[in-house]
HTML snippet that shows the backbone in 3Dmol.js (N, CA, C, O; Angstrom):
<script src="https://3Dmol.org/build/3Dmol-min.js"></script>
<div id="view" style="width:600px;height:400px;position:relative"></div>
<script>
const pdb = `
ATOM      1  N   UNK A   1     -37.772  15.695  42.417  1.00  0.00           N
ATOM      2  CA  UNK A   1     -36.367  15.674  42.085  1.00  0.00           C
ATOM      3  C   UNK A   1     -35.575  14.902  43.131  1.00  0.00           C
ATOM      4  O   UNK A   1     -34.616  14.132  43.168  1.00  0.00           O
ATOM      5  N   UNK A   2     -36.287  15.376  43.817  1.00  0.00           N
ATOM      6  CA  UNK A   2     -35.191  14.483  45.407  1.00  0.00           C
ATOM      7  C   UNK A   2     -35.487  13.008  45.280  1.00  0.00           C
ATOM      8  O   UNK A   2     -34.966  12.177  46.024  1.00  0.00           O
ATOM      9  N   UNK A   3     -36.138  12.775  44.543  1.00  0.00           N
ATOM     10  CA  UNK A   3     -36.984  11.210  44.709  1.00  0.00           C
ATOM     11  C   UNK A   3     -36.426  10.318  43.435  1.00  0.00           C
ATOM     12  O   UNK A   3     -36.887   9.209  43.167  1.00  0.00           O
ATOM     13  N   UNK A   4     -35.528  10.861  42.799  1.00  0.00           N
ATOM     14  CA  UNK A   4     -35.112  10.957  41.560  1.00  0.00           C
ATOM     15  C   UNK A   4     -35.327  10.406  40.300  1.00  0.00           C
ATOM     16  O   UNK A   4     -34.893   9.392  39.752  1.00  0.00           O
ATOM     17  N   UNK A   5     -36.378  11.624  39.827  1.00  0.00           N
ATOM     18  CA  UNK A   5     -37.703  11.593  39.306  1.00  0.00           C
ATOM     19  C   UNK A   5     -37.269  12.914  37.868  1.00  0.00           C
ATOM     20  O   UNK A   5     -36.601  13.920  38.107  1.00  0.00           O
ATOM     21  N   UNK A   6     -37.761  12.618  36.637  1.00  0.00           N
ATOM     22  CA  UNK A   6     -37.329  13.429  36.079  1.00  0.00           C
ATOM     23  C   UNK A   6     -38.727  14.425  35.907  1.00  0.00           C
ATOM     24  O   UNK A   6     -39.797  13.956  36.293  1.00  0.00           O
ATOM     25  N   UNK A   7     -38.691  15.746  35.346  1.00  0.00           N
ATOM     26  CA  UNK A   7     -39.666  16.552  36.164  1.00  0.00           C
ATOM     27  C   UNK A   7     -40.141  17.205  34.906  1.00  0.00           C
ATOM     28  O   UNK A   7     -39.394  17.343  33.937  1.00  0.00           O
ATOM     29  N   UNK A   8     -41.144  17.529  34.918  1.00  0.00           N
ATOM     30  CA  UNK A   8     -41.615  18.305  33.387  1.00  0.00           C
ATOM     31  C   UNK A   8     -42.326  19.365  34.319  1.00  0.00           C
ATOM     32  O   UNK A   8     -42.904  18.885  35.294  1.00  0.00           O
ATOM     33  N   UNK A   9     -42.366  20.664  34.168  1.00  0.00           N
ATOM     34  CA  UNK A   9     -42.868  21.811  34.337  1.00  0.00           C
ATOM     35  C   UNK A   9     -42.751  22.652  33.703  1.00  0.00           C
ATOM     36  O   UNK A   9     -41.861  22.848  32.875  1.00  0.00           O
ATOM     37  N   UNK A  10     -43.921  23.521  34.065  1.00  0.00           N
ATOM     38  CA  UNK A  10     -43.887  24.977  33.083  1.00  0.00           C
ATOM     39  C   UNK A  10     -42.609  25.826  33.397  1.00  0.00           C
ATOM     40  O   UNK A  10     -42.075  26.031  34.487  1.00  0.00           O
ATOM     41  N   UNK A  11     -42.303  26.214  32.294  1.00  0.00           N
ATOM     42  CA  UNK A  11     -41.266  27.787  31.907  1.00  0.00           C
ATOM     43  C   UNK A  11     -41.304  28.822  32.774  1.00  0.00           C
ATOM     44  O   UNK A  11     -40.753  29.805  32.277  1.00  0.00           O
ATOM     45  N   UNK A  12     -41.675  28.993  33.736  1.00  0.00           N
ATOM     46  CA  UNK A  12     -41.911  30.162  34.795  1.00  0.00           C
ATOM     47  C   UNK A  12     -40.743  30.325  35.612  1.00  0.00           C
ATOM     48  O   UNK A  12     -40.051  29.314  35.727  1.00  0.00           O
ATOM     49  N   UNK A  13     -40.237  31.698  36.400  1.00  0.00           N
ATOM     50  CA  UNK A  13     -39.664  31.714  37.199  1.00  0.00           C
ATOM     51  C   UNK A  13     -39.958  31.369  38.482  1.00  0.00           C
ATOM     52  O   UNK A  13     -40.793  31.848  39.249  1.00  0.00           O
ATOM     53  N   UNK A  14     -38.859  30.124  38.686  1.00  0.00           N
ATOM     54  CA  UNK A  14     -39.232  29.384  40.325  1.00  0.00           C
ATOM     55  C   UNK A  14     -39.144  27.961  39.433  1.00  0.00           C
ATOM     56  O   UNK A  14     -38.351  27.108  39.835  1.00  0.00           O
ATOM     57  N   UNK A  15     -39.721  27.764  38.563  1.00  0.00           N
ATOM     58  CA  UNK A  15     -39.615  26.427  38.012  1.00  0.00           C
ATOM     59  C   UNK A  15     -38.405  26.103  37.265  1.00  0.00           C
ATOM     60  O   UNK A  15     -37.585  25.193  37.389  1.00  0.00           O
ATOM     61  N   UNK A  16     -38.517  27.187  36.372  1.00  0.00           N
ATOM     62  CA  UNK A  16     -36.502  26.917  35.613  1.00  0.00           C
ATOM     63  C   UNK A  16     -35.829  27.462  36.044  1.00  0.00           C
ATOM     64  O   UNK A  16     -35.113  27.770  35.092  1.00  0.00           O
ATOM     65  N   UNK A  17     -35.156  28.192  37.445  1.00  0.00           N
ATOM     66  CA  UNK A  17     -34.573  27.690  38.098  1.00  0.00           C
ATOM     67  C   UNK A  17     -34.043  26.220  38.257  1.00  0.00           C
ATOM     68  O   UNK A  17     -32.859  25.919  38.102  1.00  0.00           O
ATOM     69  N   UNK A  18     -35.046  25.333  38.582  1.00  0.00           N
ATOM     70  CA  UNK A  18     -34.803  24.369  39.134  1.00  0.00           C
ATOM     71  C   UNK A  18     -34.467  23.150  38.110  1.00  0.00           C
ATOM     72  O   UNK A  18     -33.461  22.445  38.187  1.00  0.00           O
ATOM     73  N   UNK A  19     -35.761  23.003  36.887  1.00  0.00           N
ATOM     74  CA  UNK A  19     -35.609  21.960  35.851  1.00  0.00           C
ATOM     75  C   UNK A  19     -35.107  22.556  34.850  1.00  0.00           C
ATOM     76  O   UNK A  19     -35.404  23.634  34.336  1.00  0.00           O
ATOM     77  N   UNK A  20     -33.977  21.457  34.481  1.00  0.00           N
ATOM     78  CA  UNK A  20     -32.776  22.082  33.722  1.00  0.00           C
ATOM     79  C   UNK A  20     -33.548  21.124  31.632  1.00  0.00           C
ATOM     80  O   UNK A  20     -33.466  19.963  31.230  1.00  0.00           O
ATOM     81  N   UNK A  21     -33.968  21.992  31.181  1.00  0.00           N
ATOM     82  CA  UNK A  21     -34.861  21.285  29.989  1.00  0.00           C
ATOM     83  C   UNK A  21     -33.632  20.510  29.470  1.00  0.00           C
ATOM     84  O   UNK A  21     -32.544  20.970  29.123  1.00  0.00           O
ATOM     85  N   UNK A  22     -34.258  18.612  29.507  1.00  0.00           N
ATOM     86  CA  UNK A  22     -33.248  18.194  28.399  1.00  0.00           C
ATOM     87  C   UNK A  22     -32.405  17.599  29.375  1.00  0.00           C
ATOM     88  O   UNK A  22     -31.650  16.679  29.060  1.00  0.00           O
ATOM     89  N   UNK A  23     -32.480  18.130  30.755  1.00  0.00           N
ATOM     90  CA  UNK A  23     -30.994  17.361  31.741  1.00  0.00           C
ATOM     91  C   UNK A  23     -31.548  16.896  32.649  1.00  0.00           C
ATOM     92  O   UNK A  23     -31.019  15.803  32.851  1.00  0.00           O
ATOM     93  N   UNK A  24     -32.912  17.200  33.879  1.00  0.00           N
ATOM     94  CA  UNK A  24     -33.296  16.568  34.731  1.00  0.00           C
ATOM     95  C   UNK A  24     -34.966  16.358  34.566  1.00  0.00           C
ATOM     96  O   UNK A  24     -35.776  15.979  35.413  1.00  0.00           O
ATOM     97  N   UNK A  25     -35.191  16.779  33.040  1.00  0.00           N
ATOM     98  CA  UNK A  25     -36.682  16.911  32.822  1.00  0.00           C
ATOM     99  C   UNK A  25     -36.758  18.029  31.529  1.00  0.00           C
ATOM    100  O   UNK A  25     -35.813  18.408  30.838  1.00  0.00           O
ATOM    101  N   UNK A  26     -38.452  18.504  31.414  1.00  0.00           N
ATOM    102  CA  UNK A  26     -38.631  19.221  30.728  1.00  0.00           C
ATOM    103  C   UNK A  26     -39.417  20.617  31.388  1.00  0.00           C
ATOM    104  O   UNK A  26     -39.917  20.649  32.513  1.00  0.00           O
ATOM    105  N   UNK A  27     -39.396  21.795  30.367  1.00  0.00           N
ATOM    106  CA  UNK A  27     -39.589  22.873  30.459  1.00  0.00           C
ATOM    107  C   UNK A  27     -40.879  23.203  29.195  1.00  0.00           C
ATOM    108  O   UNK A  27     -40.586  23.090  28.005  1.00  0.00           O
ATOM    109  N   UNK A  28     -42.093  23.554  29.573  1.00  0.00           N
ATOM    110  CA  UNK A  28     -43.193  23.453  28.492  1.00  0.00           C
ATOM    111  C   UNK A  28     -43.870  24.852  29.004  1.00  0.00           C
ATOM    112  O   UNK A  28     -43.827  25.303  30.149  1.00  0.00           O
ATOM    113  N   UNK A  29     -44.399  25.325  28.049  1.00  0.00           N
ATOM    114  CA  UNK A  29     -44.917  26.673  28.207  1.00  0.00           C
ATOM    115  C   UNK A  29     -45.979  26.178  28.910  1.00  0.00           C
ATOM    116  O   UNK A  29     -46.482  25.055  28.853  1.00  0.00           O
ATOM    117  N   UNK A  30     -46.322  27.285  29.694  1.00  0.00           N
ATOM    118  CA  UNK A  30     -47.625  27.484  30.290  1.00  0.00           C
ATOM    119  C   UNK A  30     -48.742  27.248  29.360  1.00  0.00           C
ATOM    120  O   UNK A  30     -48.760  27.765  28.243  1.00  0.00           O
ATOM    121  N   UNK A  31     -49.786  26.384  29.850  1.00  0.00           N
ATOM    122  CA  UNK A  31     -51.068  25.973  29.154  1.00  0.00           C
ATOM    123  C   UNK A  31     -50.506  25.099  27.592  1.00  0.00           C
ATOM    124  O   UNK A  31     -51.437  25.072  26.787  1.00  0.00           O
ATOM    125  N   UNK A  32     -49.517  24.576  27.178  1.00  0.00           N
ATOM    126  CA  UNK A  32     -49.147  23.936  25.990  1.00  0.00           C
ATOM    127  C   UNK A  32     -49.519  22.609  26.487  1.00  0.00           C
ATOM    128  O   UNK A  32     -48.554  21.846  26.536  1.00  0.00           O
ATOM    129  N   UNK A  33     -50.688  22.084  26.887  1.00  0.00           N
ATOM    130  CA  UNK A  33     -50.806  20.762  26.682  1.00  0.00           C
ATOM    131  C   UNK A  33     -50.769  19.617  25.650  1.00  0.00           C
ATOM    132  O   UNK A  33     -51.260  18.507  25.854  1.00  0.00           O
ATOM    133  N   UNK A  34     -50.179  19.973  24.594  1.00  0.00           N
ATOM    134  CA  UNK A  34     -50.170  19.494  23.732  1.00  0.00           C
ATOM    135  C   UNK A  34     -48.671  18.565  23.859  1.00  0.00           C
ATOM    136  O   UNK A  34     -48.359  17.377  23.778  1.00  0.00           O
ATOM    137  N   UNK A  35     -47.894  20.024  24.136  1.00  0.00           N
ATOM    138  CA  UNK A  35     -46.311  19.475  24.158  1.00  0.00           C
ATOM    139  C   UNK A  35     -46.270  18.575  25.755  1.00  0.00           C
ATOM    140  O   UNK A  35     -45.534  17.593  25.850  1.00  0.00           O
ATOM    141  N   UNK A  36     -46.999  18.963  26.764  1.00  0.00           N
ATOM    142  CA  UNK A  36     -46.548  18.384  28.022  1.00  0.00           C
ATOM    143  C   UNK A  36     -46.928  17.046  27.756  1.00  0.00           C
ATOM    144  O   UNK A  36     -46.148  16.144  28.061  1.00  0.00           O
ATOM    145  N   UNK A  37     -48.259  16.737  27.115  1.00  0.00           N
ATOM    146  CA  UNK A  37     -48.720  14.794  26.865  1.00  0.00           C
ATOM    147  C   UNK A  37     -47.336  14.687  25.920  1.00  0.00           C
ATOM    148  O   UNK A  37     -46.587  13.710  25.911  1.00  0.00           O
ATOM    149  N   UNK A  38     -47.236  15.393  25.463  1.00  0.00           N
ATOM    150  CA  UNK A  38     -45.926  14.498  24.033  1.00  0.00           C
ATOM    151  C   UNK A  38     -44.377  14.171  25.323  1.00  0.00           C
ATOM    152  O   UNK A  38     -43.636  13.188  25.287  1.00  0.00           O
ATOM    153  N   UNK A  39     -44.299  15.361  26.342  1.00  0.00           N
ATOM    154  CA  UNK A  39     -42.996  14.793  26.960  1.00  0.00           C
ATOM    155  C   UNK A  39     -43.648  14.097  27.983  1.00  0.00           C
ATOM    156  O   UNK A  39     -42.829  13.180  28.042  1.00  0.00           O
ATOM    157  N   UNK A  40     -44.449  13.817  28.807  1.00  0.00           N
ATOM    158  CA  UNK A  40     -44.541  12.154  29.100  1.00  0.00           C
ATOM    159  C   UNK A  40     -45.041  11.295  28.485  1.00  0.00           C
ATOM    160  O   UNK A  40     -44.855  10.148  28.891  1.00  0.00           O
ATOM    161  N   UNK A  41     -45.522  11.421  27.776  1.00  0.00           N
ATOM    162  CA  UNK A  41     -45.437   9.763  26.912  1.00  0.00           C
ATOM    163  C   UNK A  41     -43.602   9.769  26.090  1.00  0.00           C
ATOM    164  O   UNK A  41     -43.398   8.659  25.600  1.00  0.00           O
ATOM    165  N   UNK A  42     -42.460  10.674  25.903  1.00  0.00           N
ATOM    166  CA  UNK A  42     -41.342  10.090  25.654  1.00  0.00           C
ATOM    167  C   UNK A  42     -40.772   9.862  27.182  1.00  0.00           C
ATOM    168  O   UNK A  42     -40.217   8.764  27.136  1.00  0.00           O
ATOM    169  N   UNK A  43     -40.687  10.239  28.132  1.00  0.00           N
ATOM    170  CA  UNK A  43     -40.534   9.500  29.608  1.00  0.00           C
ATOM    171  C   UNK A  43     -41.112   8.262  29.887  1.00  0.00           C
ATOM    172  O   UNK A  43     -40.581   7.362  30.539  1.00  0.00           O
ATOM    173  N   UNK A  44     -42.717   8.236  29.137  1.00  0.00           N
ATOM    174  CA  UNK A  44     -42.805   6.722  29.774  1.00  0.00           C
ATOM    175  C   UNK A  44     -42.106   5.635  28.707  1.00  0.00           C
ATOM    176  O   UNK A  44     -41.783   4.489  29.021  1.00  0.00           O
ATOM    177  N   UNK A  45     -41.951   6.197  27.462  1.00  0.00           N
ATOM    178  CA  UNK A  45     -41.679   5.179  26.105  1.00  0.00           C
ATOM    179  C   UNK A  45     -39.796   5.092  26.546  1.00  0.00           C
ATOM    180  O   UNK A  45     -39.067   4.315  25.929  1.00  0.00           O
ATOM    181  N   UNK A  46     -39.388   5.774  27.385  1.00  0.00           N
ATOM    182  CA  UNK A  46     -38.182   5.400  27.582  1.00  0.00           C
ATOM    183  C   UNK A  46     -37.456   5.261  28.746  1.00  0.00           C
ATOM    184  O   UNK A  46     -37.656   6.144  29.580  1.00  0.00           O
ATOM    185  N   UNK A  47     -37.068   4.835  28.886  1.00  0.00           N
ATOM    186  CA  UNK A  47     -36.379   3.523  30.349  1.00  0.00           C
ATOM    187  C   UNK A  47     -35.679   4.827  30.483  1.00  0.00           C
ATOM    188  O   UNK A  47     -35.815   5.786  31.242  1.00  0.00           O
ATOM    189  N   UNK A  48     -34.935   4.561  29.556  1.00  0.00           N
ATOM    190  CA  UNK A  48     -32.942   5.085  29.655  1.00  0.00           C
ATOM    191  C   UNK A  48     -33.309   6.254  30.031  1.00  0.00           C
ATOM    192  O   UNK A  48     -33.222   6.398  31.251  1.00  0.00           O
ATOM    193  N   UNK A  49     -33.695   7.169  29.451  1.00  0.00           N
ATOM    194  CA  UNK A  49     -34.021   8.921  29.466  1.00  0.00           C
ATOM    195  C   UNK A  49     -34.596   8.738  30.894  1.00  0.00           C
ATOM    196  O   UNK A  49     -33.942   9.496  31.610  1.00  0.00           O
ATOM    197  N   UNK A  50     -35.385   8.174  31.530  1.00  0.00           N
ATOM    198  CA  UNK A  50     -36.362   8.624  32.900  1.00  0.00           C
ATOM    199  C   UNK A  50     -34.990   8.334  33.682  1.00  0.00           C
ATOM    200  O   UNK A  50     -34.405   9.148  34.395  1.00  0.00           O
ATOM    201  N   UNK A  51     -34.696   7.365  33.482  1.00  0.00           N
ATOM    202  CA  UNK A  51     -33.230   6.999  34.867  1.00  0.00           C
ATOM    203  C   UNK A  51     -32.110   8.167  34.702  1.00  0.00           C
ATOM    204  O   UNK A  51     -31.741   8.756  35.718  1.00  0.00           O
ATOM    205  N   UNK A  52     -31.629   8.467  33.582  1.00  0.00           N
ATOM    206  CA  UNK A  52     -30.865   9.397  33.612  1.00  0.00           C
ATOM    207  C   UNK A  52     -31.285  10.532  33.986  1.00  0.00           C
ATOM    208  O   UNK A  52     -30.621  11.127  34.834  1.00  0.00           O
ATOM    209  N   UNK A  53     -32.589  11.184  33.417  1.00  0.00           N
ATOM    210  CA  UNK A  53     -32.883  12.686  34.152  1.00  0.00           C
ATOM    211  C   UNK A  53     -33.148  12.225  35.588  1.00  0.00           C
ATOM    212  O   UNK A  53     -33.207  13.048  36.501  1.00  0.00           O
ATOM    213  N   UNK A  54     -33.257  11.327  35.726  1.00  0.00           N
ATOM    214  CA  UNK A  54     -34.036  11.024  37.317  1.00  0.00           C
ATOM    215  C   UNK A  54     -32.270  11.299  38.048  1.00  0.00           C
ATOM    216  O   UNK A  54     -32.016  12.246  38.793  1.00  0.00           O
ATOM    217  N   UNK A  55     -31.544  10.555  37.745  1.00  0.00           N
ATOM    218  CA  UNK A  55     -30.101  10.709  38.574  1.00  0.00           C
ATOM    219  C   UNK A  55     -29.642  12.142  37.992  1.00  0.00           C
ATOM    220  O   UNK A  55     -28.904  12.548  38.890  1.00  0.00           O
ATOM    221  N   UNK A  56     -29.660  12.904  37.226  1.00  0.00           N
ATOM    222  CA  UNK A  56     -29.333  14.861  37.162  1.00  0.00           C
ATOM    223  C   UNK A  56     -30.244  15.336  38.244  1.00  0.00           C
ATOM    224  O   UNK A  56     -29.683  16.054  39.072  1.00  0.00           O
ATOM    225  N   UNK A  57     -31.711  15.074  38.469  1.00  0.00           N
ATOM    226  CA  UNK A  57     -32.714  15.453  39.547  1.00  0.00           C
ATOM    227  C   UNK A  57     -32.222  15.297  41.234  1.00  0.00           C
ATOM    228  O   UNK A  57     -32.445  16.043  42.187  1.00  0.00           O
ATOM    229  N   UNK A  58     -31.631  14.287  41.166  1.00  0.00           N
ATOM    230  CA  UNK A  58     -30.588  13.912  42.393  1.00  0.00           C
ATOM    231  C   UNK A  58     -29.685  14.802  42.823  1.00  0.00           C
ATOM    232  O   UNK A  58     -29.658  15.420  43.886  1.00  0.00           O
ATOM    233  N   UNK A  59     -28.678  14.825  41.583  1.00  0.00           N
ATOM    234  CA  UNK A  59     -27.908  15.421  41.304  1.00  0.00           C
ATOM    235  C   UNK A  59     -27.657  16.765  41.888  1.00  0.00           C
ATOM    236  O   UNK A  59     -26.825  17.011  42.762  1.00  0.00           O
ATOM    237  N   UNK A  60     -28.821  17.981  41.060  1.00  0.00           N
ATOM    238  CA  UNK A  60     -29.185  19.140  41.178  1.00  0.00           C
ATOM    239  C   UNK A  60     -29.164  19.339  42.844  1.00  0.00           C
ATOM    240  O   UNK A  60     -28.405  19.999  43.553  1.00  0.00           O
ATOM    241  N   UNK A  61     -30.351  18.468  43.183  1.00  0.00           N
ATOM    242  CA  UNK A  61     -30.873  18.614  44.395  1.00  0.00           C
ATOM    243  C   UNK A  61     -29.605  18.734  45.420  1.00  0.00           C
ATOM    244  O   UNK A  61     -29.305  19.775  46.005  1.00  0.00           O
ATOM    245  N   UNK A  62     -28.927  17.513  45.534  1.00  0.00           N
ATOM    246  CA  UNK A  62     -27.947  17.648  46.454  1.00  0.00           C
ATOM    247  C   UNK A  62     -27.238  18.902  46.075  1.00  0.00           C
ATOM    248  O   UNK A  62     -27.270  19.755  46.962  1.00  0.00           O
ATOM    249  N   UNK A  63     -26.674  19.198  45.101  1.00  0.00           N
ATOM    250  CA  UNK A  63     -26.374  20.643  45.041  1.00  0.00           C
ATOM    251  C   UNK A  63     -26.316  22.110  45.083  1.00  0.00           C
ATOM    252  O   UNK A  63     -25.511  22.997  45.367  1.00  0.00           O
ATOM    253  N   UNK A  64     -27.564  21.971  44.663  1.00  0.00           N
ATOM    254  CA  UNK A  64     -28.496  23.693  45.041  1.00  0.00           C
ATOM    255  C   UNK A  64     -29.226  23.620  46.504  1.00  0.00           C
ATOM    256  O   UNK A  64     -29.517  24.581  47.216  1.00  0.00           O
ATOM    257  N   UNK A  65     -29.479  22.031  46.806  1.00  0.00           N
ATOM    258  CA  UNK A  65     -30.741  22.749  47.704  1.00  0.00           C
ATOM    259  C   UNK A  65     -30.734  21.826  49.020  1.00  0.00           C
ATOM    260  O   UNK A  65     -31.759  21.459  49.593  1.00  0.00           O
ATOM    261  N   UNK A  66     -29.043  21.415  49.529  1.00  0.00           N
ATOM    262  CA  UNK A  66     -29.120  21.287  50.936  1.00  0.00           C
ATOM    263  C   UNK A  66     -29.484  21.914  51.844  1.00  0.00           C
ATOM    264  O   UNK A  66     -29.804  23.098  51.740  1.00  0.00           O
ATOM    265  N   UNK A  67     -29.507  21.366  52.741  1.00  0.00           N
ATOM    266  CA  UNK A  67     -30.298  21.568  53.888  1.00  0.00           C
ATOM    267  C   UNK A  67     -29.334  23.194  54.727  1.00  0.00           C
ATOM    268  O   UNK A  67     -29.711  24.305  55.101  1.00  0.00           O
ATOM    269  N   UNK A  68     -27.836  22.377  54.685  1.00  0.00           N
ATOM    270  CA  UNK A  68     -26.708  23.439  55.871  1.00  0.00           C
ATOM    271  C   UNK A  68     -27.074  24.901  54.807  1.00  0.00           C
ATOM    272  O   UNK A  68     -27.234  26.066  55.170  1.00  0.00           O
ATOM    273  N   UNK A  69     -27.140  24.152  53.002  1.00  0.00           N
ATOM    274  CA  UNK A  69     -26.962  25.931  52.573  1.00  0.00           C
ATOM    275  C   UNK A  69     -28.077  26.615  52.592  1.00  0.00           C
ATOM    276  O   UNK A  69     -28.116  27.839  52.475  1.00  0.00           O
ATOM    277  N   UNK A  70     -29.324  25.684  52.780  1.00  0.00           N
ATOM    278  CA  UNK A  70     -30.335  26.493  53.164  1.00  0.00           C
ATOM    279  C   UNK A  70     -30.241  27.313  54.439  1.00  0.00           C
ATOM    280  O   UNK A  70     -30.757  28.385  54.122  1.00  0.00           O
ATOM    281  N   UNK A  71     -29.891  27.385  55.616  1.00  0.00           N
ATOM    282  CA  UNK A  71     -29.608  27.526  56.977  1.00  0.00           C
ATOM    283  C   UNK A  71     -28.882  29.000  57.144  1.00  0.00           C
ATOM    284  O   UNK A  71     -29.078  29.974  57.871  1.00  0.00           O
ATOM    285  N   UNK A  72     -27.761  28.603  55.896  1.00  0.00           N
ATOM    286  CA  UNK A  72     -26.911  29.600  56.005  1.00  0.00           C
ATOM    287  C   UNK A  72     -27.601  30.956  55.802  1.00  0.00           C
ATOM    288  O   UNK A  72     -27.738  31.940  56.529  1.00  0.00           O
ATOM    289  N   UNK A  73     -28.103  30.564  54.180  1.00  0.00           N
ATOM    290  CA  UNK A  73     -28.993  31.671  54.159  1.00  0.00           C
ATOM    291  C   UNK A  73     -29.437  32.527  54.571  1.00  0.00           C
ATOM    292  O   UNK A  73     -29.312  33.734  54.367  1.00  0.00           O
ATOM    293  N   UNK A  74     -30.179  31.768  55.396  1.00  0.00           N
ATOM    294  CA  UNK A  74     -31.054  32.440  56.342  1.00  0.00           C
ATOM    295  C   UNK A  74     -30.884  32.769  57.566  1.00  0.00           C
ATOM    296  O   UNK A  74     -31.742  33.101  58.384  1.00  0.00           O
ATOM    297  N   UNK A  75     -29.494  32.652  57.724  1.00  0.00           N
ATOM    298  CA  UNK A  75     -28.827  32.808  58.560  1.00  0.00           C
ATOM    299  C   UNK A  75     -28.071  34.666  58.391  1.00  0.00           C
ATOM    300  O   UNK A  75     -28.072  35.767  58.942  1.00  0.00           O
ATOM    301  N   UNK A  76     -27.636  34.070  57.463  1.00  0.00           N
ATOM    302  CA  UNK A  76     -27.280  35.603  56.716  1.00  0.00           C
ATOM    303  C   UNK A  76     -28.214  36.571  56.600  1.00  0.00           C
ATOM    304  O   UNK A  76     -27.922  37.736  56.868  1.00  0.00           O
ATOM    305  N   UNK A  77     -29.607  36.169  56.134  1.00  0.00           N
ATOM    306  CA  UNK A  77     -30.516  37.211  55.976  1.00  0.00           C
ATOM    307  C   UNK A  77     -30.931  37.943  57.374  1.00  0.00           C
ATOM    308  O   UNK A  77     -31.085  39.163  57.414  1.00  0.00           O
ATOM    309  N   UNK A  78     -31.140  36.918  58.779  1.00  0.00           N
ATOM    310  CA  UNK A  78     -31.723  37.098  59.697  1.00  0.00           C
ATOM    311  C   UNK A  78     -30.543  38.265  60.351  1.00  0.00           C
ATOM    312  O   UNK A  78     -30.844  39.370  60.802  1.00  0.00           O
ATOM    313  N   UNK A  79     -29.411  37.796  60.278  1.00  0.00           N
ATOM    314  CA  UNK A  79     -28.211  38.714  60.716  1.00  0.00           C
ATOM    315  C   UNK A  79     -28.250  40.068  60.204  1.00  0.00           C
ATOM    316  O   UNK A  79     -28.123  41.000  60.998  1.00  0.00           O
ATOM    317  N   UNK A  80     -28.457  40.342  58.626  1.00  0.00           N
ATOM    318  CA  UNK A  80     -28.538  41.332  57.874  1.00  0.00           C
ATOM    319  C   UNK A  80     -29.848  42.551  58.585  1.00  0.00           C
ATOM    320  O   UNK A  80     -29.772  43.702  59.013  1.00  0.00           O
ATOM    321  N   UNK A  81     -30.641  41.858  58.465  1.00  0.00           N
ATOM    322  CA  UNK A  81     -32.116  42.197  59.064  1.00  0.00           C
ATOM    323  C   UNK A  81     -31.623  42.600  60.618  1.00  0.00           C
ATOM    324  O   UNK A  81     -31.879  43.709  61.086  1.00  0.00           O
ATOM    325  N   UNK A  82     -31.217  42.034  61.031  1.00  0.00           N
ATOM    326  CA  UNK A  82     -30.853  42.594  62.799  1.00  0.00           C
ATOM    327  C   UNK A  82     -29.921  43.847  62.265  1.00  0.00           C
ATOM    328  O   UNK A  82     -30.339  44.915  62.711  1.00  0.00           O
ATOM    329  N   UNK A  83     -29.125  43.937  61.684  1.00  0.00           N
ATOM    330  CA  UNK A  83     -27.861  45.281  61.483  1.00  0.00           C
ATOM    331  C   UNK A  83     -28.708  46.125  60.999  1.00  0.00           C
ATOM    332  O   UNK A  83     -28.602  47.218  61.556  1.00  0.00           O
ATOM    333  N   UNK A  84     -29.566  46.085  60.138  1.00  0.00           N
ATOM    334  CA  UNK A  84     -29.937  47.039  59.342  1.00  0.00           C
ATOM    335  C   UNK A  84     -31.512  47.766  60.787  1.00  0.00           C
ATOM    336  O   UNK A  84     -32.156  48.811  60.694  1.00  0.00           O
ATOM    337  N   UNK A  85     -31.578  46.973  61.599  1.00  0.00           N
ATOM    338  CA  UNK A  85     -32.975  47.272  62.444  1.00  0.00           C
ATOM    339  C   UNK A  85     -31.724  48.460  63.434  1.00  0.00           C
ATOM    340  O   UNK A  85     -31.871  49.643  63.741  1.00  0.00           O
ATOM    341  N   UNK A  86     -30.897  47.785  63.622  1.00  0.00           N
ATOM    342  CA  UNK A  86     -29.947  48.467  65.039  1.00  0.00           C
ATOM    343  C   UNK A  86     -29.344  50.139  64.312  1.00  0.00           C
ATOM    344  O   UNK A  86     -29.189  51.227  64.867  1.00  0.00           O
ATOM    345  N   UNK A  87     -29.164  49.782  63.127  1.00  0.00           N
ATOM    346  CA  UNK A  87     -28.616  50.696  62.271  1.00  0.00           C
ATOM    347  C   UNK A  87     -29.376  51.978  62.258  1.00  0.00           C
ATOM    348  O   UNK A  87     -28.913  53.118  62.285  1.00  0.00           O
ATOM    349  N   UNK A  88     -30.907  51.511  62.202  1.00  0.00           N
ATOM    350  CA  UNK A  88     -31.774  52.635  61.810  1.00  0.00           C
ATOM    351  C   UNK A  88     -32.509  53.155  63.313  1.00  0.00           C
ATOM    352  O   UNK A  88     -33.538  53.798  63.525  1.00  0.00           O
ATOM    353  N   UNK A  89     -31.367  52.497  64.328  1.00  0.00           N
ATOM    354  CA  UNK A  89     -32.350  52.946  65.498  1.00  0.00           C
ATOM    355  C   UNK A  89     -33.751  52.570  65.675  1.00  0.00           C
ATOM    356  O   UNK A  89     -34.668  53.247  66.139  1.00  0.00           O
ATOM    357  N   UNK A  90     -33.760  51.293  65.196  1.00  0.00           N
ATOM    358  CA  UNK A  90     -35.224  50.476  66.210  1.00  0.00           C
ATOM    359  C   UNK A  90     -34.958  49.261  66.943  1.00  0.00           C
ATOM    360  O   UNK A  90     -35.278  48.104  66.672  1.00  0.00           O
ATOM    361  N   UNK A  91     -34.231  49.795  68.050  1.00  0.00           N
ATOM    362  CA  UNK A  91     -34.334  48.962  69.066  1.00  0.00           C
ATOM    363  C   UNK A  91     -35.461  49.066  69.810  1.00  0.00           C
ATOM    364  O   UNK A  91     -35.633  48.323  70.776  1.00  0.00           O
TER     365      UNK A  91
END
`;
const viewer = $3Dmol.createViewer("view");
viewer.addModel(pdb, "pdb");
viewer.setStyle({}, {cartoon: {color: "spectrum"}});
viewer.zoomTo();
viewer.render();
</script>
């Protein structure tokens, strides 16, 4: 996605999250190889469609999954995790 690349993956949680079916790629059931050859061969049979999901893949990325809001995160979590250790008396 960062490479801006349009993305076909399975339907699972962790994956759609991320690929939006239809906007930065596709979404195919687990083990449907049937449907995953049919959506790249319409990615490779089309210019227009790969450039456009490829720039939503961009898109997404810069949005959900910078770097500072990654940080924060975990910034927050690590903080949370210290209150809740001091809280319960394990220092």
């Amino acid at each position: 996605m960062a490479c801006g690349k349009p993305v076909i993956g399975t339907n699972v949680p962790g994956i759609a999250q991320q690929v939006q079916n239809g906007v930065n790629g596709f979404l195919v059931k687990v083990n449907d190889f049937k449907t995953t050859a049919e959506k790249i061969l319409s990615l490779l049979s089309d210019k227009k469609l790969r450039i456009r999901m490829g720039k939503e893949s961009i898109q997404l990325v810069k949005k959900n999954f910078r770097i500072s809001k990654s940080i924060n995160k975990y910034h927050k979590l690590y903080k949370r995790l210290i209150q809740l250790k001091y809280k319960n008396g394990n220092n």
